[in-house]
Backbone bond lengths (Angstrom), bond angles and torsions (degrees), N, CA, C in turn:
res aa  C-N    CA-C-N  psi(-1)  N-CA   C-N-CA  omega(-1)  CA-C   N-CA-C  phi
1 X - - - 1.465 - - 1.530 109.88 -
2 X 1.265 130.29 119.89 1.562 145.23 144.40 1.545 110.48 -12.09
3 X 1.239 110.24 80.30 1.906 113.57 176.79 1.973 97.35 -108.51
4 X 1.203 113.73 35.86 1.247 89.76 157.67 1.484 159.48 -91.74
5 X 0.898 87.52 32.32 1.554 115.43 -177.67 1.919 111.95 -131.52
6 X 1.483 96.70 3.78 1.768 108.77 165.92 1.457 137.69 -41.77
7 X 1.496 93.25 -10.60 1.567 100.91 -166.26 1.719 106.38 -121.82
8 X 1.224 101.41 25.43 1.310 102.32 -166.86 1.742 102.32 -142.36
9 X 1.162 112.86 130.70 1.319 145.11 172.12 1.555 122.08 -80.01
10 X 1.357 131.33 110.83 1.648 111.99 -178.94 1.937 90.74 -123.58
11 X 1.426 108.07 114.79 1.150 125.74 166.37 1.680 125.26 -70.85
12 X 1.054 92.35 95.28 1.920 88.78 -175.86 1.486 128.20 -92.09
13 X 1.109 143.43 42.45 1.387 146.96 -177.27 1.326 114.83 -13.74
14 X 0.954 134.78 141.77 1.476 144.26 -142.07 1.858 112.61 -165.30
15 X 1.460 111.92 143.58 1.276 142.47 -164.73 1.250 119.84 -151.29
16 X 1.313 144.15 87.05 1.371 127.35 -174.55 1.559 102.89 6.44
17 X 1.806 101.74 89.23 1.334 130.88 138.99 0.999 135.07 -117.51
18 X 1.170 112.79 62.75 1.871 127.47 -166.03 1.428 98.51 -75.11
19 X 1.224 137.66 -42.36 1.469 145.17 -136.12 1.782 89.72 -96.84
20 X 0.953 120.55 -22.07 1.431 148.64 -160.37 1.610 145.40 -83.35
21 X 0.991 98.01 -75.84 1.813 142.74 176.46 1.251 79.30 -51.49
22 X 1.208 128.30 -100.89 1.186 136.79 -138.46 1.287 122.73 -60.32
23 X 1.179 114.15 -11.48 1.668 131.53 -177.78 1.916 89.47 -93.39
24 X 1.147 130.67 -32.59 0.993 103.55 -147.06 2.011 100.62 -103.19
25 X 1.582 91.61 -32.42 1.516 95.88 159.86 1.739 123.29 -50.94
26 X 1.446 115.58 -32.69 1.174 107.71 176.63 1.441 117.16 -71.91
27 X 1.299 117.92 -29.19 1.225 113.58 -169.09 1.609 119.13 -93.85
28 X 1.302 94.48 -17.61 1.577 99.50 162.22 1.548 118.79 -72.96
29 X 1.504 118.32 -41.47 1.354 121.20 178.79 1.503 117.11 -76.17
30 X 1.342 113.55 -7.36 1.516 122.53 -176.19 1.831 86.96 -94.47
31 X 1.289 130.55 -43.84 1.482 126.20 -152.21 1.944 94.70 -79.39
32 X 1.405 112.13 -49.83 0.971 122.61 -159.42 1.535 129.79 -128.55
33 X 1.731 103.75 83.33 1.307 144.96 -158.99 1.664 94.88 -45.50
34 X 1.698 119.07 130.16 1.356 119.97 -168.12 1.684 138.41 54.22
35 X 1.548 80.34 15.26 2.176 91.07 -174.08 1.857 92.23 -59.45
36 X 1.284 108.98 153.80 1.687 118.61 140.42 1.079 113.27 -76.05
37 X 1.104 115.83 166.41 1.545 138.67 159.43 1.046 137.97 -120.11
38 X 1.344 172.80 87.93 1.608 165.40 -113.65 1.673 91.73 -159.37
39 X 1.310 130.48 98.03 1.455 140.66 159.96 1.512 104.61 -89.71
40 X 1.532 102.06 99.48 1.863 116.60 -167.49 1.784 106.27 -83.72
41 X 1.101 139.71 62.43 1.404 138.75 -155.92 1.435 96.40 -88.49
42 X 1.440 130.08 130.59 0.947 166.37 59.69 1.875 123.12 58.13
43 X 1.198 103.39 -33.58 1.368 111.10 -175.26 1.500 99.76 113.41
44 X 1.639 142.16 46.95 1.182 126.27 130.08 1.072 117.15 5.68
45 X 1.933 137.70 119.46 1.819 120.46 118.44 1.402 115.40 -85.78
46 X 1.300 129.19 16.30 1.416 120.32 177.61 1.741 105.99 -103.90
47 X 1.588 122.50 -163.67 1.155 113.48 161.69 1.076 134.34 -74.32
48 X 1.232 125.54 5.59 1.518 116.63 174.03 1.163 121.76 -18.51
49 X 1.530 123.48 -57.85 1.755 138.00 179.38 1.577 102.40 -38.59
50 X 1.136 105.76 -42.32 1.795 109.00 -148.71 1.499 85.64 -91.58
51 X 1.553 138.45 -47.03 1.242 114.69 171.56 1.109 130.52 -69.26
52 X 0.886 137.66 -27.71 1.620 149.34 155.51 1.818 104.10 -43.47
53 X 0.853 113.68 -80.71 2.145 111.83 165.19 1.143 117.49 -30.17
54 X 1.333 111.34 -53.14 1.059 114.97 -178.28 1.490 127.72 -74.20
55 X 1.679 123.87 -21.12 1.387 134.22 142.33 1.522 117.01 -58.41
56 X 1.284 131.18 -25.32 1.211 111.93 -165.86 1.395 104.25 -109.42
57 X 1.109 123.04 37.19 1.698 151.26 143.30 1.598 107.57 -45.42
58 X 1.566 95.23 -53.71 1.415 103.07 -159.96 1.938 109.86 -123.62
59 X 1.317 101.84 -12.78 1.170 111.33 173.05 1.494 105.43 -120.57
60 X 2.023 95.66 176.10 1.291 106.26 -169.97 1.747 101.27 -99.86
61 X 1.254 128.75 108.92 1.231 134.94 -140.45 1.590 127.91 -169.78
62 X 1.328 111.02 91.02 1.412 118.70 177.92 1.119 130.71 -81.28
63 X 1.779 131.54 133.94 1.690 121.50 167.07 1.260 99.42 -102.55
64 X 1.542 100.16 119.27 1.758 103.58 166.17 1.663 95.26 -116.66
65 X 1.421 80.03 113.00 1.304 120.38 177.69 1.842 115.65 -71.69
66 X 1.372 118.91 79.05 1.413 122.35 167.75 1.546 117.81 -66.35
67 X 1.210 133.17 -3.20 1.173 118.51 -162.26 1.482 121.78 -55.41
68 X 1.180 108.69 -15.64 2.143 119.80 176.11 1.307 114.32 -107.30
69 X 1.637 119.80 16.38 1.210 103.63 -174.23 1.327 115.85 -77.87
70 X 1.414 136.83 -171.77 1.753 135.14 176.96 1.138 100.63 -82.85
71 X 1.604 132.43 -53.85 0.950 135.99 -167.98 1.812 123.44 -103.42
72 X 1.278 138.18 112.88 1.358 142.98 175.03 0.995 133.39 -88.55
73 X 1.775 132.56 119.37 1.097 111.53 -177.31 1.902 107.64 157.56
74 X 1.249 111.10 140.52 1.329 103.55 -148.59 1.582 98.72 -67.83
75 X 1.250 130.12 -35.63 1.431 112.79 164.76 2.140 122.76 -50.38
76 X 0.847 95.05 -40.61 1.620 98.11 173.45 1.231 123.74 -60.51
77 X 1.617 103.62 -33.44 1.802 119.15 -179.72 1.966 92.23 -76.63
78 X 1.237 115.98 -42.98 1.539 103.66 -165.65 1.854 97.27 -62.49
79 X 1.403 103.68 -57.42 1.647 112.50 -167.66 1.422 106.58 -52.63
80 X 1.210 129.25 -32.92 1.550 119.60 -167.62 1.847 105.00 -91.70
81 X 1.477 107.72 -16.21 1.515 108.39 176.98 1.284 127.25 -79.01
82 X 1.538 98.57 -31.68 1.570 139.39 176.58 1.856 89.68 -54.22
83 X 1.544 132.07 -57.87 1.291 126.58 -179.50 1.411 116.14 -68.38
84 X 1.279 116.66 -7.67 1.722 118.10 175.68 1.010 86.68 -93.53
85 X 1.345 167.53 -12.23 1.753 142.88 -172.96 1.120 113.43 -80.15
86 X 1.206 128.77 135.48 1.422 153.21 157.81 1.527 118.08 -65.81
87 X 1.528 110.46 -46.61 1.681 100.67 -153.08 1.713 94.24 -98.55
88 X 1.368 122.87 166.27 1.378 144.53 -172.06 1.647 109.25 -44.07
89 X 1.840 102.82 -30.98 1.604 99.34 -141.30 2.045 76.38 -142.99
90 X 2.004 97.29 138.25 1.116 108.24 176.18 1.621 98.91 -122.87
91 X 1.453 124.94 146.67 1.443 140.59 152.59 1.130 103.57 -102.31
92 X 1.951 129.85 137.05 1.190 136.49 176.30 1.376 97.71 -119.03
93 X 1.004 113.10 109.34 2.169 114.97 167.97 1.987 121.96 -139.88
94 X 1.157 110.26 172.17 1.444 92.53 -164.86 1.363 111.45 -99.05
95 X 0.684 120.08 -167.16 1.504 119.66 -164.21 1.366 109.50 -128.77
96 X 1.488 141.90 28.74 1.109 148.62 158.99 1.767 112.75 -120.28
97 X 1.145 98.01 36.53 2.433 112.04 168.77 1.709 89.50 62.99
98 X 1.288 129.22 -10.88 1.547 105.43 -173.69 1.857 114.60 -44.94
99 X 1.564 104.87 -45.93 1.215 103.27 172.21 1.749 122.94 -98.91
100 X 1.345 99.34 130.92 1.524 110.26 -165.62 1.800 117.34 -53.08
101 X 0.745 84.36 114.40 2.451 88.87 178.16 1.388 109.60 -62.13
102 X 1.470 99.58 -12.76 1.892 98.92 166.49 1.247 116.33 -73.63
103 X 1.087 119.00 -16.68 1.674 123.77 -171.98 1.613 106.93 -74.44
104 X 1.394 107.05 -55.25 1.277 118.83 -160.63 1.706 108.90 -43.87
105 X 1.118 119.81 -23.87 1.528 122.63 -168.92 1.489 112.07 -73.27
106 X 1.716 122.31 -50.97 1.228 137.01 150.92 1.423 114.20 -45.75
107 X 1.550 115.59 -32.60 1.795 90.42 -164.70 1.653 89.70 -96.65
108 X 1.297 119.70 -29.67 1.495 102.74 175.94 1.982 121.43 -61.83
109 X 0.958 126.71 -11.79 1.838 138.28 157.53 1.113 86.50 -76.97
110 X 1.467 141.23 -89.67 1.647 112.54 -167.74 1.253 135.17 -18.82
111 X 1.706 101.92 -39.65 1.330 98.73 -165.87 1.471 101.22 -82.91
112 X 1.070 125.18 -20.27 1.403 119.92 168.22 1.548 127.55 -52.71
113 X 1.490 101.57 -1.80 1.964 116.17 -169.91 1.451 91.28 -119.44
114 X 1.172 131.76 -43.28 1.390 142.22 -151.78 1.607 138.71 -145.50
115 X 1.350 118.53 134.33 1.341 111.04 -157.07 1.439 134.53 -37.91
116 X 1.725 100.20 -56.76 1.260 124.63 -147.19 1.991 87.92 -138.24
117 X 1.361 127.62 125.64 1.335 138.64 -157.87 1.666 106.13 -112.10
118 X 0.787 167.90 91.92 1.250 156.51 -170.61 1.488 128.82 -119.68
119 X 1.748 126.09 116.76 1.320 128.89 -144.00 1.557 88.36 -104.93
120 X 1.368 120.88 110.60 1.513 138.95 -158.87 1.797 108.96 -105.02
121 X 1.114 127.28 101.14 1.125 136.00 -156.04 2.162 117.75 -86.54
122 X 1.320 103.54 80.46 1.408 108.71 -156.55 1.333 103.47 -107.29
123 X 1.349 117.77 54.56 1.683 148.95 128.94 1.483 109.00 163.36
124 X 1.548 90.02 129.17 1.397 111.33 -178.51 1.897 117.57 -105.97
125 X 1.134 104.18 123.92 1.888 118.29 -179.37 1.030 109.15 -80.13
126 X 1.672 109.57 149.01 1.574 99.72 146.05 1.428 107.19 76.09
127 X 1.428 143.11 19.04 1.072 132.64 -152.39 1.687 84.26 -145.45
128 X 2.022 121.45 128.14 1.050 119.83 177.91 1.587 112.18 -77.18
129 X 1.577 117.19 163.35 1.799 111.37 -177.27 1.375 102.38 -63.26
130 X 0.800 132.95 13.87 1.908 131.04 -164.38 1.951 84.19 -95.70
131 X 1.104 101.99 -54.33 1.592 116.54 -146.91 1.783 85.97 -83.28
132 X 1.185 122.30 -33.11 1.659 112.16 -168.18 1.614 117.71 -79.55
133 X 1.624 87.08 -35.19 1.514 102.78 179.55 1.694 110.11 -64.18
134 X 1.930 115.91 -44.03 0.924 102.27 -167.85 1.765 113.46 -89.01
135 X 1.125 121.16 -28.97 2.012 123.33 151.54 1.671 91.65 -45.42
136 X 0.993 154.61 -66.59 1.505 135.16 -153.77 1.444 93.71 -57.68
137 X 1.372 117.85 -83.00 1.181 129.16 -153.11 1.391 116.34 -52.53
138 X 1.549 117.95 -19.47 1.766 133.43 164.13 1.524 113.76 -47.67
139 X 1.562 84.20 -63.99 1.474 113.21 170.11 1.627 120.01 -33.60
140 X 1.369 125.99 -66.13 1.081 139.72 -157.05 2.017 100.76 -82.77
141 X 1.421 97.24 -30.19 1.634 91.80 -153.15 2.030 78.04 -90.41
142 X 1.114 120.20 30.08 1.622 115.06 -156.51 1.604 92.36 -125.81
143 X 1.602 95.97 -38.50 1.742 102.00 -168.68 1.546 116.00 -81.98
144 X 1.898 112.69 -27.34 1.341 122.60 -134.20 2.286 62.11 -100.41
145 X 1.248 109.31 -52.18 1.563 105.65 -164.62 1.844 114.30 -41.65
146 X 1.597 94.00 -33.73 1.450 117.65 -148.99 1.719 103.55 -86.02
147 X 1.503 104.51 -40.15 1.598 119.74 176.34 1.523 101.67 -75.12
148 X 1.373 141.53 -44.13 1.518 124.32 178.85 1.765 112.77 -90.72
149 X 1.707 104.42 14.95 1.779 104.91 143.37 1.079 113.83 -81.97
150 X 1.042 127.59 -40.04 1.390 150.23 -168.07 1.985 119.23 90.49
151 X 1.771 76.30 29.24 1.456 86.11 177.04 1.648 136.35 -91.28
152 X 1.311 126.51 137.63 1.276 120.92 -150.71 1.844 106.65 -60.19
153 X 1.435 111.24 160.51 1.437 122.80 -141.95 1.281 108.46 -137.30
154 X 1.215 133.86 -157.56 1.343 137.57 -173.45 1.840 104.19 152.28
155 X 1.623 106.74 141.91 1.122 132.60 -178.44 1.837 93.89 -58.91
156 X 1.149 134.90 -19.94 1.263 125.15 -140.05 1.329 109.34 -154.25
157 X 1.716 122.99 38.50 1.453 139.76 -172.88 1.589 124.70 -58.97
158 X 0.982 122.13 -5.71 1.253 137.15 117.10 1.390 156.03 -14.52
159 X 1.184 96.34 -70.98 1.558 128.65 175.44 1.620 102.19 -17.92
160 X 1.257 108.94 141.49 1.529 108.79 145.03 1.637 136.52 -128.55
161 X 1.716 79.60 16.63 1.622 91.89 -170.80 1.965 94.78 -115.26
162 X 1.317 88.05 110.78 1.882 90.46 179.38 1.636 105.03 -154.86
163 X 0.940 111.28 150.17 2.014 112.72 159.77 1.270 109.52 -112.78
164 X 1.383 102.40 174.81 1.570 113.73 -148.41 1.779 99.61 -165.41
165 X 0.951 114.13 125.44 1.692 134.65 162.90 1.491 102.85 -45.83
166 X 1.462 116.35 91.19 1.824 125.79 -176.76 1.629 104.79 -28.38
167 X 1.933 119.95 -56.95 1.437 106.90 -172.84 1.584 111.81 -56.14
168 X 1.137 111.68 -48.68 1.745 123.89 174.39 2.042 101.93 -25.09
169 X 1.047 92.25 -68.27 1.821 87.02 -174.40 1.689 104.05 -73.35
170 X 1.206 100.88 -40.22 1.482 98.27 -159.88 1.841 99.77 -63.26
171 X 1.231 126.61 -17.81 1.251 123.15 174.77 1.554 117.08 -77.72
172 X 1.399 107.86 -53.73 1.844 103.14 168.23 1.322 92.99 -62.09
173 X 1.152 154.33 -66.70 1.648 136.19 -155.72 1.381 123.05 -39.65
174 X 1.786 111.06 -37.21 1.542 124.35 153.73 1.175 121.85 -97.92
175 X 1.310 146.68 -20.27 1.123 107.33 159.97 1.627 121.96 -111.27
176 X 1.552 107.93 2.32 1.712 89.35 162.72 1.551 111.08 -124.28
177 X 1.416 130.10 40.06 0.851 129.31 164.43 1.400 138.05 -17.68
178 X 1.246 123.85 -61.07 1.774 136.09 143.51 1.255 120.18 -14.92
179 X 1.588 118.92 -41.91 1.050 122.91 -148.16 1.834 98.86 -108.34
180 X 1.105 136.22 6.07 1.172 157.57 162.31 1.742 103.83 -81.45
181 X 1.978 107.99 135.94 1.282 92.94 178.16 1.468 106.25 -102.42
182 X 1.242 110.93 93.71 1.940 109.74 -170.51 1.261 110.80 -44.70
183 X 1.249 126.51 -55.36 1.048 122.20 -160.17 1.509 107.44 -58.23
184 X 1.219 137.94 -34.83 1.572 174.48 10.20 1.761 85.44 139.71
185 X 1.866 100.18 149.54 2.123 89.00 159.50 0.986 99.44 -128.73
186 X 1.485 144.10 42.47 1.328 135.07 -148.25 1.953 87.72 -156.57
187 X 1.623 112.22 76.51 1.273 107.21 -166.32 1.275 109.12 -112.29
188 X 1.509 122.08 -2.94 1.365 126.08 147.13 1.760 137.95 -51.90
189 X 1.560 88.58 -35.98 1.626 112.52 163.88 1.588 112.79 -73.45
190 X 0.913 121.64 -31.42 1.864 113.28 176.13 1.238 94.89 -95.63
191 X 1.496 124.54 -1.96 1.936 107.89 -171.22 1.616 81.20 -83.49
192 X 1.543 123.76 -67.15 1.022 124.28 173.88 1.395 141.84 -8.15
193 X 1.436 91.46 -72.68 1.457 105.27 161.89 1.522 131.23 -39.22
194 X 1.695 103.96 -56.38 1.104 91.79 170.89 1.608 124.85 -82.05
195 X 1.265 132.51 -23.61 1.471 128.36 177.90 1.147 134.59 -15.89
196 X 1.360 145.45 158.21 1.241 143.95 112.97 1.099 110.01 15.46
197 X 1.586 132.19 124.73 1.852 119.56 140.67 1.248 109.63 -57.22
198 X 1.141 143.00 -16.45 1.862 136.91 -141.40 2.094 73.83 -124.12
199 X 0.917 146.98 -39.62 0.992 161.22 -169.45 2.592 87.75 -25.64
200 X 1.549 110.81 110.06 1.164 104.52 170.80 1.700 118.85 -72.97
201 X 1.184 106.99 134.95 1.473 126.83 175.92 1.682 110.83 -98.64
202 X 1.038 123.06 151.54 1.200 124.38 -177.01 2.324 91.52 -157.66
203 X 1.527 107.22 151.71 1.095 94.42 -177.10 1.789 94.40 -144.41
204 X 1.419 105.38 151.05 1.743 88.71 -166.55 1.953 91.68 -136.17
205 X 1.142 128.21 127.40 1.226 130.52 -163.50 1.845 129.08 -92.36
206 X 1.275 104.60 98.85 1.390 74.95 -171.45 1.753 113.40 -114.73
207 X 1.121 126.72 129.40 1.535 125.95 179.25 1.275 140.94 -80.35
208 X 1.465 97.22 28.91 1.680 103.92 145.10 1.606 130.36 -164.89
209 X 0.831 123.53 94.21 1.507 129.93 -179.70 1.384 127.01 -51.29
210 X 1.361 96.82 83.37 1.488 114.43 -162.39 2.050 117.12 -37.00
211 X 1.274 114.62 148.40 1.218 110.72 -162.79 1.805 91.26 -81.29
212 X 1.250 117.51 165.05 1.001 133.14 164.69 1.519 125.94 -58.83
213 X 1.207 140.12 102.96 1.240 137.14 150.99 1.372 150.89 -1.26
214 X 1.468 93.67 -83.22 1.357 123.39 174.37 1.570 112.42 -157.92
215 X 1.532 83.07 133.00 1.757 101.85 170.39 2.020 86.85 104.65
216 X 1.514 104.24 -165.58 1.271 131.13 -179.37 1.162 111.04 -95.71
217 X 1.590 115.89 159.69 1.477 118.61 152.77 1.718 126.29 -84.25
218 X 1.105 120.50 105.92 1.616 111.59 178.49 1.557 132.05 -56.91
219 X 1.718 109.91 15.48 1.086 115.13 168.91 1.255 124.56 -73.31
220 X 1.378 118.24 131.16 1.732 119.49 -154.43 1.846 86.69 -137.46
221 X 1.332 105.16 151.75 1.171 123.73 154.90 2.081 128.47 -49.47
222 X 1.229 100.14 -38.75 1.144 122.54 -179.23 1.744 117.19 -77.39
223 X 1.938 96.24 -18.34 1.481 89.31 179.48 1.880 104.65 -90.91
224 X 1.322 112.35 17.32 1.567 111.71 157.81 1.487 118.72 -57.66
225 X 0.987 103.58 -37.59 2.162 108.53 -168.83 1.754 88.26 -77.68
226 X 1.946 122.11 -29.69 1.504 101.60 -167.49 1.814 92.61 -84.16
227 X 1.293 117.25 -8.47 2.023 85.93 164.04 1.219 112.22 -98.39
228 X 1.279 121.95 -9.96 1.267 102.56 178.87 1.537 123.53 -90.81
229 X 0.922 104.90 22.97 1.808 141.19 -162.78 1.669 90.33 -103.20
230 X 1.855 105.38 -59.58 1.166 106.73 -174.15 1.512 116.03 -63.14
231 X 1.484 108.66 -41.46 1.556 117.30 -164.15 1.335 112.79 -70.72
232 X 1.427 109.63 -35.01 1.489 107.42 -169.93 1.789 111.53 -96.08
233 X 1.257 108.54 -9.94 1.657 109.86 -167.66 1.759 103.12 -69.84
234 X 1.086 104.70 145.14 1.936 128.76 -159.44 1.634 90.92 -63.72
């Protein structure tokens, strides 16, 4: 049997994505022969649970079920899933098709050259000026903070679609835990932050950020204070 993609982990964080999940697990496990799966949920009230079970019938596919944890929040769901992985190499993407499952094949060979993988979004659709203006301006006040640390960077600070070398997270997850904003959705920016300077970057481009499906976007005005939480914390 075709396990090439055995060594690799794709972490999906999850929110009542019932409409969702399930479309996207298939097509990852159909594209990419022996992938894992880790579906990090949050506390679902919709079906999410039942599509997720119900994919891993046929795929290789876990629900880790957060709904009792202390702490909530799509950074907490990545960091605590990040300690259930097994294989060498993690992909973090969302679970409503925004980020393309074509990518994942290219950025997982990257990661085979390079630390930290990052899927850099160089035109975005479908997206109102409310929402572009405020991702730009995240962006910029994220890079300009991050370049006079002299901390490593990216065209695309933002992002939530990137892979990452499993010990790489799995080491800040224990020993700087604190220093992560869990509650936070922006967990590329505190991975960042804390890293290595020498830490390899690699960036892989894709030009269009697929519109959403089903359900809402959880982008809120209010999650400005959670990056700048990320950007500015010591």
């Amino acid at each position: 049997m075709n396990k090439a993609y055995g060594n690799l982990t794709i972490i999906i964080p999850t929110l009542n994505e019932q409409g969702n999940i399930g479309r996207v697990i298939r097509v990852l496990g159909k594209m990419y022969p022996g992938v894992r799966i880790i579906v990090a949920d949050d506390g679902s009230v919709d079906n999410t649970k039942k599509e997720v079970i119900a994919a891993s019938k046929r795929f290789n596919v876990q629900f880790f079920d957060r709904m009792h944890m202390q702490v909530h929040g799509l950074t907490a769901s990545v960091i605590d899933a990040a300690l259930r992985v097994r294989t060498d190499y993690i992909i973090v993407m969302d679970g409503d098709m925004q980020h393309p499952p074509e990518l994942v094949g290219s950025m997982y060979r990257k990661l085979l050259e390079y630390d930290i993988v990052i899927g850099v979004r160089v035109e975005v659709k479908d997206w109102g000026l409310h929402r572009v203006i405020l991702s730009k301006g995240m962006a910029i006040i994220s890079y300009v903070v991050f370049k006079a640390r002299g901390k490593p960077v990216t065209r695309d600070m933002m992002s939530g679609f990137f892979g990452i070398r499993s010990g790489i997270i799995k080491a800040l997850a224990r020993r700087r835990r604190k220093d992560f904003v869990m509650h936070g959705y922006k967990v590329l920016l505190d991975i960042l932050r804390m890293a290595d300077r020498e830490v390899s970057i690699c960036e892989v481009e894709y030009s269009t950020f697929h519109r959403r499906i089903y359900g809402r976007s959880k982008l809120k005005l209010r999650r400005m204070a959670e990056v700048l939480e990320s950007t500015f914390r010591g």
